[in-house]
C-alpha positions in Angstrom: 88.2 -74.0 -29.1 89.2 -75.2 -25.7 91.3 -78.2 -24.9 90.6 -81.5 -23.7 92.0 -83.8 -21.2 91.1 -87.3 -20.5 90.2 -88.8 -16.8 90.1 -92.7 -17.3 88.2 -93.5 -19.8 86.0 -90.0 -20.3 87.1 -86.8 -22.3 86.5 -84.0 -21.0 86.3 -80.3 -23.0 88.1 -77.5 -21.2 87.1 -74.3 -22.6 89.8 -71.7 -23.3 90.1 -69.4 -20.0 88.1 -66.6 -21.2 84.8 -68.2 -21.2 85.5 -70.4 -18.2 82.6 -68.3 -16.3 79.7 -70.7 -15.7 76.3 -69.5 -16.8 73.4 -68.5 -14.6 71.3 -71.3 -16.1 73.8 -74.3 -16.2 74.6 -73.2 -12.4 71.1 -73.8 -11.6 70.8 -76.8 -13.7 73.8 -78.2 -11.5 72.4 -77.5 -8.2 69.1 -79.8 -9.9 70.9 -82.7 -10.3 73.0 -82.4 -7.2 70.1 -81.5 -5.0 68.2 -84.7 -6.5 71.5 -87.0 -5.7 71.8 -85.5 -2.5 67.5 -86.5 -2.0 68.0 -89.9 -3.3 71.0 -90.9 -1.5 69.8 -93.0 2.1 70.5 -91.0 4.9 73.6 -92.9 6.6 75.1 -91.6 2.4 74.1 -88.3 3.4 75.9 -88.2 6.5 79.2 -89.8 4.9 79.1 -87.0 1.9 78.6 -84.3 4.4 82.0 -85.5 6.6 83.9 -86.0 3.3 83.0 -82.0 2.2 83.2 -80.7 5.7 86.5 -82.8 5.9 87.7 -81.3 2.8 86.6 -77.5 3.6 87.8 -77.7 6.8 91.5 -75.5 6.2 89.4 -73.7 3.4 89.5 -69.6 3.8 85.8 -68.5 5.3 84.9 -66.9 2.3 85.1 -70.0 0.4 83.6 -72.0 2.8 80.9 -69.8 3.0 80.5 -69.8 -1.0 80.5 -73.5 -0.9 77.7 -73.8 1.8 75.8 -71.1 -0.2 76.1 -73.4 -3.0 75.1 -76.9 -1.0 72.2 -74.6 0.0 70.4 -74.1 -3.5 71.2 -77.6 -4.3 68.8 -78.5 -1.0 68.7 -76.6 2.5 69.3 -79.9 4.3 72.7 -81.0 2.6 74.0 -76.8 2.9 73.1 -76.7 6.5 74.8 -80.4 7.1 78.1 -78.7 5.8 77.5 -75.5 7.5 76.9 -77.2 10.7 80.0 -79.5 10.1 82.2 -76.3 9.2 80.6 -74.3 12.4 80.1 -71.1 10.8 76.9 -69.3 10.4 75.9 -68.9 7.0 71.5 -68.0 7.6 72.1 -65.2 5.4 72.4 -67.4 2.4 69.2 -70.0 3.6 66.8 -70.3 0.6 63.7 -70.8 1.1 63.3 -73.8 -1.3 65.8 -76.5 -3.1 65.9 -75.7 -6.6 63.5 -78.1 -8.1 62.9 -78.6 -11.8 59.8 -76.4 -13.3 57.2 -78.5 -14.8 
C-alpha cells in the first residue's frame, strides 16, 4: 500500500516506489486525454501552454527535453513540435505519424 498526500482539497495515492513505473496502457491513455485538451484548447491557449513548457524545459538536460517532446508528440504532433520548436532542438526522429486517438 502506497501513501497518500493531499493537494488542496484532492487526495492523491502515491504508490510505494517499487511499482512507481507507469504502464504501457495508462501512458497511452494519458497522452489521449492530453492530446484531446491540447485539440480543444483555442489556439492563442495553445500558444500560452507551449511558452509555459518551453519556459520550463528551457535549463532542462537534452535528454530530458528530448523525452518530454517525444512525449508532447504522441499526445498530438502539433503541441510536440510547438515545444520542440520553442526548445530549438531537433527531435524528427521521435515524429509519429498520428496523435494517439481513442479506438472505437
Amino acid at each position: 500500500m502506497g501513501r497518500s498526500e493531499t493537494y488542496g482539497s484532492t487526495t492523491a495515492l502515491i504508490p510505494p516506489s517499487s511499482s512507481r513505473s507507469v504502464q504501457p496502457d495508462r501512458f497511452l491513455e494519458r497522452c489521449l486525454v492530453l492530446g484531446n485538451l491540447f485539440r480543444l484548447m483555442k489556439p492563442d491557449a495553445n500558444k500560452r501552454l507551449i511558452a509555459n513548457i518551453v519556459g520550463s524545459l528551457s535549463n532542462a538536460p537534452k535528454n530530458i527535453q528530448e523525452r518530454q517532446v517525444g512525449h508532447f508528440l504522441k499526445a498530438d504532433p502539433a503541441y510536440g513540435r510547438g515545444v520542440d520548436e520553442g526548445l530549438a532542438i531537433n527531435v524528427e526522429h521521435l515524429v509519429p505519424q498520428e496523435p494517439v486517438l481513442a479506438s472505437d
